[in-house]
TORGU-519467 format. One record per atom (N, C-alpha, C, O): residue number from 1; residue in three letters; chain; atom name; x, y, z. Coordinates in Angstrom, 2 decimals, padded with zeros to 5 digits. Last residue first. Example, Ala and Ser with C-alpha at 12.3 -4.5 7.8 and 13.67 -1.06 7.14 Angstrom:
<sites>
2	SER	A	N	012.85	-002.25	007.08
2	SER	A	CA	013.67	-001.06	007.14
2	SER	A	C	012.90	000.03	007.87
2	SER	A	O	013.41	001.14	008.04
1	ALA	A	N	013.19	-005.69	007.80
1	ALA	A	CA	012.30	-004.50	007.80
1	ALA	A	C	013.20	-003.30	007.80
1	ALA	A	O	014.24	-003.32	008.46
</sites>
This chain:
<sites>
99	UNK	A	N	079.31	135.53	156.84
99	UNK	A	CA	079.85	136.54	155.70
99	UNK	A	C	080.00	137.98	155.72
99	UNK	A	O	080.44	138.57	154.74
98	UNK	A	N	079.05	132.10	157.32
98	UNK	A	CA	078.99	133.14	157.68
98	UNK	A	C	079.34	134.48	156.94
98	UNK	A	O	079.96	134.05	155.97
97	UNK	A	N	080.86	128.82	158.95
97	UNK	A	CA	079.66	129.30	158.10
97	UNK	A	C	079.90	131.06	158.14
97	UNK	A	O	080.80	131.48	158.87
96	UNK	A	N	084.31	127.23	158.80
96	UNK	A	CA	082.98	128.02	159.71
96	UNK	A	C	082.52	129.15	158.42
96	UNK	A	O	083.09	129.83	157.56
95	UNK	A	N	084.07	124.10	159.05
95	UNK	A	CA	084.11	125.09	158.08
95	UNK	A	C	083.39	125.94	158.91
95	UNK	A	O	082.35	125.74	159.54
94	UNK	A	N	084.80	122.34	161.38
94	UNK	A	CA	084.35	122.49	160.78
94	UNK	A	C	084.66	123.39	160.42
94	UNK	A	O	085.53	123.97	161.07
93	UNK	A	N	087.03	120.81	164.12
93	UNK	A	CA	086.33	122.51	163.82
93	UNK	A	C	085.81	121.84	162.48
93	UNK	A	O	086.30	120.72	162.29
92	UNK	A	N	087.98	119.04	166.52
92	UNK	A	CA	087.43	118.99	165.22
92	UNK	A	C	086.71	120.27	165.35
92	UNK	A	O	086.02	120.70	166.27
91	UNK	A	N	090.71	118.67	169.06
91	UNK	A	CA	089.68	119.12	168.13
91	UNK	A	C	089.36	119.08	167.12
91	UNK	A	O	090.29	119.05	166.31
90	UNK	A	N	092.32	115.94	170.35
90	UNK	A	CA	091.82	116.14	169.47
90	UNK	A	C	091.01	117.17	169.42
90	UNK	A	O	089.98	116.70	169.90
89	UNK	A	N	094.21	115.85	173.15
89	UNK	A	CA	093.44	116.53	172.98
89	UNK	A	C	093.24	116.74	171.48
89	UNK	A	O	093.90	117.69	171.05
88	UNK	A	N	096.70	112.87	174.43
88	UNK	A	CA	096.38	113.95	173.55
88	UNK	A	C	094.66	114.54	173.54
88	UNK	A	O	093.82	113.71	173.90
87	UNK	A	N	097.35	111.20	176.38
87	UNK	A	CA	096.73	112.23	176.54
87	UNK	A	C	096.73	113.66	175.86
87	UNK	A	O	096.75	114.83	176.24
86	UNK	A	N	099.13	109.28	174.36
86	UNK	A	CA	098.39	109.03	175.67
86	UNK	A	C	098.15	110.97	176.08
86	UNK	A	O	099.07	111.78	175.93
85	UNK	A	N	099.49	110.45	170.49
85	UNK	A	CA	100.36	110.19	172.64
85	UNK	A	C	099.21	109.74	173.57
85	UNK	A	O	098.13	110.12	173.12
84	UNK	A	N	099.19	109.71	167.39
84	UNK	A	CA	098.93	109.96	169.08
84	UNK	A	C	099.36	109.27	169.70
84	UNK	A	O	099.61	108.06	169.73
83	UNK	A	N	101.02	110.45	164.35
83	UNK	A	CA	100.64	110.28	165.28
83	UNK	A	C	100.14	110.32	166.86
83	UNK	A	O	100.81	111.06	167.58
82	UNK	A	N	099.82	111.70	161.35
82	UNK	A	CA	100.20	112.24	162.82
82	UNK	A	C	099.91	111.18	163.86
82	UNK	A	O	098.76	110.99	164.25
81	UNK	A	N	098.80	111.16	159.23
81	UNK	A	CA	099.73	110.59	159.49
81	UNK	A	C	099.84	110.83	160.91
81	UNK	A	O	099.96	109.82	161.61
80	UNK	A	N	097.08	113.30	158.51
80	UNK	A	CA	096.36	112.43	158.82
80	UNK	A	C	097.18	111.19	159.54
80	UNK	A	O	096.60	110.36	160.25
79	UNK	A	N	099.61	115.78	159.21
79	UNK	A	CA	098.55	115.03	158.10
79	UNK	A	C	098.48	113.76	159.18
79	UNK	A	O	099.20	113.36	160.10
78	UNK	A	N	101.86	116.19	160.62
78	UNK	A	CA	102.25	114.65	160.02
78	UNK	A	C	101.04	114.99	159.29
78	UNK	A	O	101.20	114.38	158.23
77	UNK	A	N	101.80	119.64	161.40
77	UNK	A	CA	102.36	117.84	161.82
77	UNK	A	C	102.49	117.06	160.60
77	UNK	A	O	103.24	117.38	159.68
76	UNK	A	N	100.26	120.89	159.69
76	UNK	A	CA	101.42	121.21	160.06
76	UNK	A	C	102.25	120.30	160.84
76	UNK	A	O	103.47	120.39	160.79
75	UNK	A	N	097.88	119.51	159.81
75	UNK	A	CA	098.81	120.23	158.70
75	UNK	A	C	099.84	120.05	158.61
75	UNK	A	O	100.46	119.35	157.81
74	UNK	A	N	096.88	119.78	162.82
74	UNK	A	CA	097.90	118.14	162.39
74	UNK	A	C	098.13	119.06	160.72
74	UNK	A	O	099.35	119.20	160.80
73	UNK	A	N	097.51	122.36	164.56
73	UNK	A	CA	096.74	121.99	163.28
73	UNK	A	C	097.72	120.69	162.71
73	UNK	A	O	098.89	120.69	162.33
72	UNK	A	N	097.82	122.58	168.04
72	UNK	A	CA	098.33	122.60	166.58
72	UNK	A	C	097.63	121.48	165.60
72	UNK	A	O	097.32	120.30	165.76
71	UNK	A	N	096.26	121.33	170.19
71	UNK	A	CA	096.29	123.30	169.67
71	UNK	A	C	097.22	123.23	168.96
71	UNK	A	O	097.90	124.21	169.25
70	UNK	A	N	096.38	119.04	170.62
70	UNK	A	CA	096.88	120.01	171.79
70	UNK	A	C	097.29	121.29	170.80
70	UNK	A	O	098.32	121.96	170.74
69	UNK	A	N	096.10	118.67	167.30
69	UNK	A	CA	096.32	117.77	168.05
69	UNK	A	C	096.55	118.91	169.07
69	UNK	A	O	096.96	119.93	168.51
68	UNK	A	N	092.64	119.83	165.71
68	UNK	A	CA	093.93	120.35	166.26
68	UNK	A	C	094.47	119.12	166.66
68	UNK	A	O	093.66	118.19	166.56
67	UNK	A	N	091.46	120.06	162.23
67	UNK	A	CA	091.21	119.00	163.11
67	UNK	A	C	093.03	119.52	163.77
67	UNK	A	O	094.08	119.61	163.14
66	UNK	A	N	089.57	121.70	159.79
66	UNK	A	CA	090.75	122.09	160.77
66	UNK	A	C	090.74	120.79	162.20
66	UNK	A	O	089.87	120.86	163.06
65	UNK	A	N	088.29	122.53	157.12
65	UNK	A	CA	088.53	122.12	158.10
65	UNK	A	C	089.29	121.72	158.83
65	UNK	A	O	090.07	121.04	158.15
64	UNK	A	N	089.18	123.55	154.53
64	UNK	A	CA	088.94	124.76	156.01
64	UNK	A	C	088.49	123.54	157.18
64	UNK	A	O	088.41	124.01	158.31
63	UNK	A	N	087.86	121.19	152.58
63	UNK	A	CA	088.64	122.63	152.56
63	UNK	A	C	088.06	122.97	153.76
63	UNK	A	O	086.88	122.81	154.10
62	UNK	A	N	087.91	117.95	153.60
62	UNK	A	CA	087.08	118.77	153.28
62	UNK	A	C	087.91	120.45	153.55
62	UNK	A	O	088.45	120.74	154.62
61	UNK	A	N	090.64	115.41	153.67
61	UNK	A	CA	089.80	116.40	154.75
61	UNK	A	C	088.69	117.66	153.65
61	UNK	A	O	089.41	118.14	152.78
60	UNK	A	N	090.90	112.87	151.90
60	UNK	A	CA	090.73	114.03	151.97
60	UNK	A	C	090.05	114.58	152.78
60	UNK	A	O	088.83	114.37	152.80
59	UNK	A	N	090.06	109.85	151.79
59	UNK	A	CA	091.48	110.41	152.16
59	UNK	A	C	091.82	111.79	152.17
59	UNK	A	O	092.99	112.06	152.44
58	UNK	A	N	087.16	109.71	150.53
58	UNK	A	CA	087.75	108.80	152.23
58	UNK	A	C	089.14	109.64	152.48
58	UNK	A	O	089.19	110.12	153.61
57	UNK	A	N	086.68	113.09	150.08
57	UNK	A	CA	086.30	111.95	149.78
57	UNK	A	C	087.25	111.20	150.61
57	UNK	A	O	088.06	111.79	151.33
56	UNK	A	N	085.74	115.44	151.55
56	UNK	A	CA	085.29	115.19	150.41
56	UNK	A	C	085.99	113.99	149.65
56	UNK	A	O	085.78	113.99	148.43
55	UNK	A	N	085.34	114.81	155.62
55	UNK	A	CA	086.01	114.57	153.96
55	UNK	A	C	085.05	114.61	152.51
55	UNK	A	O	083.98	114.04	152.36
54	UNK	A	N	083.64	115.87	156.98
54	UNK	A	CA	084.65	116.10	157.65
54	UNK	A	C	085.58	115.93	156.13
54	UNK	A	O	086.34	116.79	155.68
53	UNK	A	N	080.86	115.80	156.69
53	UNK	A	CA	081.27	117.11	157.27
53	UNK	A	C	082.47	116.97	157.26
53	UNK	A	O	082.95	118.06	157.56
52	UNK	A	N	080.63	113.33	155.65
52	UNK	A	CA	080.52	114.01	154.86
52	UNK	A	C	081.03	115.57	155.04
52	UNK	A	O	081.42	116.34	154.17
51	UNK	A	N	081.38	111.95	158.01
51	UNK	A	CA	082.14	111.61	156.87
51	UNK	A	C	081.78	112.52	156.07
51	UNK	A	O	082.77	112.80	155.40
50	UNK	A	N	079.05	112.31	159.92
50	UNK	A	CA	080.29	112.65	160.29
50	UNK	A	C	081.48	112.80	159.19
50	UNK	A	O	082.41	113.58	159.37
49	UNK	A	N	076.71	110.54	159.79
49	UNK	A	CA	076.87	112.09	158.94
49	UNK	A	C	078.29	113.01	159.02
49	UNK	A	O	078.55	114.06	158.42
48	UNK	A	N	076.93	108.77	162.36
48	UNK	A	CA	076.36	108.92	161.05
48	UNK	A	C	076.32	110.50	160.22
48	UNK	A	O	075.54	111.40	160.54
47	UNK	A	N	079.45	107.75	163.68
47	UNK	A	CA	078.22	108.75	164.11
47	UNK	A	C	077.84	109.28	162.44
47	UNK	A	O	078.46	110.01	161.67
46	UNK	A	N	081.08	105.89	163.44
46	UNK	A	CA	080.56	105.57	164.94
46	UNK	A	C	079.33	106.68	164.57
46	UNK	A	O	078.26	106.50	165.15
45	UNK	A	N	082.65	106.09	161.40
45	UNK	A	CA	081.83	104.91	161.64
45	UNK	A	C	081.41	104.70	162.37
45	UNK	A	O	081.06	103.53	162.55
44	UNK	A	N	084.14	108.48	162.08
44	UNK	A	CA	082.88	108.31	160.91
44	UNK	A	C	082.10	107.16	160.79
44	UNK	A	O	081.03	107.15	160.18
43	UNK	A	N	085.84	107.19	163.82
43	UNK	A	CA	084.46	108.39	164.51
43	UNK	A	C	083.66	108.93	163.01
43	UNK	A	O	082.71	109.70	163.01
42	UNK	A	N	087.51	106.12	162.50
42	UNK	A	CA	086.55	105.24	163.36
42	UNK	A	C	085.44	106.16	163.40
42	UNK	A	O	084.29	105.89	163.05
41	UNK	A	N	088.59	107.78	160.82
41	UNK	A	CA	087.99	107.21	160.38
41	UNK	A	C	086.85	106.25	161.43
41	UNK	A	O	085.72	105.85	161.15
40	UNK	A	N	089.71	109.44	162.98
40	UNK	A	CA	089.10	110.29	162.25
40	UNK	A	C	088.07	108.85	161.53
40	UNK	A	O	086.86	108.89	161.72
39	UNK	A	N	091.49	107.24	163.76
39	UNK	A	CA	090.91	108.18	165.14
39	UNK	A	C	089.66	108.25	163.87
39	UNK	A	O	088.82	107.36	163.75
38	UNK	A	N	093.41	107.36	161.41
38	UNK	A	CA	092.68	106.13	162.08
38	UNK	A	C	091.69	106.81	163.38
38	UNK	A	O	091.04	105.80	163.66
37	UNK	A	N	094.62	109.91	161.16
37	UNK	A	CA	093.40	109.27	160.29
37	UNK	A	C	092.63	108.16	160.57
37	UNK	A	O	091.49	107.94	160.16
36	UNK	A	N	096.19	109.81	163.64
36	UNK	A	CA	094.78	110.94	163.68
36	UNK	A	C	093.29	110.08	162.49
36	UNK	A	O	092.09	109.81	162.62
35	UNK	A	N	097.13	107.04	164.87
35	UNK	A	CA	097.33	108.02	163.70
35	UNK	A	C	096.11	108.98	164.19
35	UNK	A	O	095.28	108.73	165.06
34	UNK	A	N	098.64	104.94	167.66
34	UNK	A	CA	097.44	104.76	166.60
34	UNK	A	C	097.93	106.51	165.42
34	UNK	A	O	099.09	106.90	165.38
33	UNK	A	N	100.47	103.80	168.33
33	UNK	A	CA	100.91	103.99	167.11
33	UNK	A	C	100.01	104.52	166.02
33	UNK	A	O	100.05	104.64	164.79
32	UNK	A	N	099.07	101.81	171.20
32	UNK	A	CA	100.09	103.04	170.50
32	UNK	A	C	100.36	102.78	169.10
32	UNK	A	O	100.47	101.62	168.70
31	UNK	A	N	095.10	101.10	170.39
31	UNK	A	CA	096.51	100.55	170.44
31	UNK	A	C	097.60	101.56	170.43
31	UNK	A	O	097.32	102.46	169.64
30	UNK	A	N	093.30	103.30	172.01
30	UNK	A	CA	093.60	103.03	171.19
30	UNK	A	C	094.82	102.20	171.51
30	UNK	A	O	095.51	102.37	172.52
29	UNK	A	N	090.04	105.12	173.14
29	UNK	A	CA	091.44	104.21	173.44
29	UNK	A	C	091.44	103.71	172.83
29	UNK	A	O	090.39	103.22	172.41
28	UNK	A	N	088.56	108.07	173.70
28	UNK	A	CA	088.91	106.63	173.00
28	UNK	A	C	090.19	106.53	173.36
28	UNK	A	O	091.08	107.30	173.72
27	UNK	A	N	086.30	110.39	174.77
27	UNK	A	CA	087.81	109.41	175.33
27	UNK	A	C	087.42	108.65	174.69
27	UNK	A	O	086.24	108.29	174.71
26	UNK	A	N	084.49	113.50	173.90
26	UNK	A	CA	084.28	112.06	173.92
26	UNK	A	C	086.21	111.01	174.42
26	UNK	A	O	087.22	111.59	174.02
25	UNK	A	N	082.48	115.66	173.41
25	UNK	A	CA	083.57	115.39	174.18
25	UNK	A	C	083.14	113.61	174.39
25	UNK	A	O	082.20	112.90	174.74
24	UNK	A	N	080.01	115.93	172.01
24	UNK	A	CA	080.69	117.35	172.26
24	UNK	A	C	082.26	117.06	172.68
24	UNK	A	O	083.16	117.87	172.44
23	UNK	A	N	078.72	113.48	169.72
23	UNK	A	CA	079.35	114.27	170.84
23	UNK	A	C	080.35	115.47	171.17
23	UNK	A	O	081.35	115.76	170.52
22	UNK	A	N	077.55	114.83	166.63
22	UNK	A	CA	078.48	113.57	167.47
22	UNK	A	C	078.51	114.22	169.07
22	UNK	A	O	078.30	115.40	169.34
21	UNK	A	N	076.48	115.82	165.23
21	UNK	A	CA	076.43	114.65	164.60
21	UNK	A	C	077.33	113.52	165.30
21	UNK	A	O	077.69	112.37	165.05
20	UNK	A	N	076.18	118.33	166.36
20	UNK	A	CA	074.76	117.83	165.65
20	UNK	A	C	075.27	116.63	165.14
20	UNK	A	O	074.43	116.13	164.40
19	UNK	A	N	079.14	119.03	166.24
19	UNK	A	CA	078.12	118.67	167.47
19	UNK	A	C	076.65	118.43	166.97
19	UNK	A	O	075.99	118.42	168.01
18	UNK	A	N	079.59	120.25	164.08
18	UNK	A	CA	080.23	118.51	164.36
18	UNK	A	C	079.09	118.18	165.60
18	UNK	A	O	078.38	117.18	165.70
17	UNK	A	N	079.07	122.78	164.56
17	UNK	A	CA	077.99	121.93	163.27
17	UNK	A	C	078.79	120.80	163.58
17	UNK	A	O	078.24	119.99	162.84
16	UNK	A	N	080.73	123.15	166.95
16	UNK	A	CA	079.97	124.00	166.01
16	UNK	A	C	079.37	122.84	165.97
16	UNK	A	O	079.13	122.05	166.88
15	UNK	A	N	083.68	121.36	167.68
15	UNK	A	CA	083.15	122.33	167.91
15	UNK	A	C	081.97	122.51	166.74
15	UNK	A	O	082.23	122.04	165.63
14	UNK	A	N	084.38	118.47	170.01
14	UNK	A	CA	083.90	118.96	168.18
14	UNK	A	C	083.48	119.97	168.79
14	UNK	A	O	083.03	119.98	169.93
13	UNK	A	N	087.25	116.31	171.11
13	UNK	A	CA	086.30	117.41	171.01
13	UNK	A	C	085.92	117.83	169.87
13	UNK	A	O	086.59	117.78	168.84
12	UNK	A	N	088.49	113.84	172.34
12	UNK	A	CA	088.24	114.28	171.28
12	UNK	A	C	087.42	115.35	171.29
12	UNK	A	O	086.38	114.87	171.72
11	UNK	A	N	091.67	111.86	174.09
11	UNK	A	CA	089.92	113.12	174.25
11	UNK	A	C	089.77	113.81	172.63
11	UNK	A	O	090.71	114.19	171.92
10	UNK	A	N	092.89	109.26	174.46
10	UNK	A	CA	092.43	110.54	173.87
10	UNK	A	C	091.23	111.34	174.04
10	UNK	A	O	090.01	111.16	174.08
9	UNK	A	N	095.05	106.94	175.72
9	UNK	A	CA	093.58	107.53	175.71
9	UNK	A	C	093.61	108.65	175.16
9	UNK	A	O	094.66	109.23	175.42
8	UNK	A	N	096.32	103.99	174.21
8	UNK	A	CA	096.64	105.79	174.58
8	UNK	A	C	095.78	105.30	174.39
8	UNK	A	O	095.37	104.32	173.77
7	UNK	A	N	098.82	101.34	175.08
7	UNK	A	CA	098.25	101.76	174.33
7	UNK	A	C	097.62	103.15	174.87
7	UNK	A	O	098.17	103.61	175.86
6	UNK	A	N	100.96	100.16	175.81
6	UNK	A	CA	100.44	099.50	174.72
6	UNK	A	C	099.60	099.95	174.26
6	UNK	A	O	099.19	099.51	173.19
5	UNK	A	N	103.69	102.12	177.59
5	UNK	A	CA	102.21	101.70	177.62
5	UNK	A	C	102.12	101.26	176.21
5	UNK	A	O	102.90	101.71	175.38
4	UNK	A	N	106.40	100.59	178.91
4	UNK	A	CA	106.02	101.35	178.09
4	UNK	A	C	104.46	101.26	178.02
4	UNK	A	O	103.98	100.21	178.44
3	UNK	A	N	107.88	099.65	181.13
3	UNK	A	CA	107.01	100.22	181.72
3	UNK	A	C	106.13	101.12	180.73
3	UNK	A	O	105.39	102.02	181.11
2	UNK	A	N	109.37	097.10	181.02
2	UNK	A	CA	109.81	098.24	180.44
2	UNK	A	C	108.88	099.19	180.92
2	UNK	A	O	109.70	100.00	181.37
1	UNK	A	N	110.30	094.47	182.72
1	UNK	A	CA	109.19	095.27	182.20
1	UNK	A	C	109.68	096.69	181.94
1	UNK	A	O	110.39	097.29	182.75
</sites>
């Protein structure tokens, strides 16, 4: 036995205007290898209005929104590509409103 795990927990967090359409803090588990975009797409199929705040269309994040892995902007990682570790920390920010 190799002692590798088959699969990761994650914590997900939303800040602002995500929180009117989902939980504040939420753990999923996933097969390893899972991706951010796979994360991102389930939790549009779990909380109704979530897809519109988050993409202007299925493969596009919506301008200024900002989804972290442990406080770096997946951007700057892999994109939606990025994959997750067993105790990674997802945030979801929204566009922030204001002027």
């Amino acid at each position: 036995m190799t002692g590798a795990k088959d699969h990761v927990t994650v914590t997900v967090r939303a800040f602002a205007t995500l929180r009117e359409v989902m939980d504040r803090e939420l753990r999923c588990e996933y097969p390893s290898g899972v991706t951010v975009g796979t994360l991102l797409r389930d939790l549009v199929q779990k909380y109704n209005g979530l897809g519109a705040l988050l993409f202007s269309d299925p493969e596009t994040l919506r301008d200024y929104v900002n989804i972290l892995v442990n406080g770096r902007n997946m951007e700057f990682l892999a994109g939606l590509s990025t994959p997750l570790a067993d105790g990674d920390t997802i945030a979801l920010f929204p566009p922030a409103a204001g002027g």
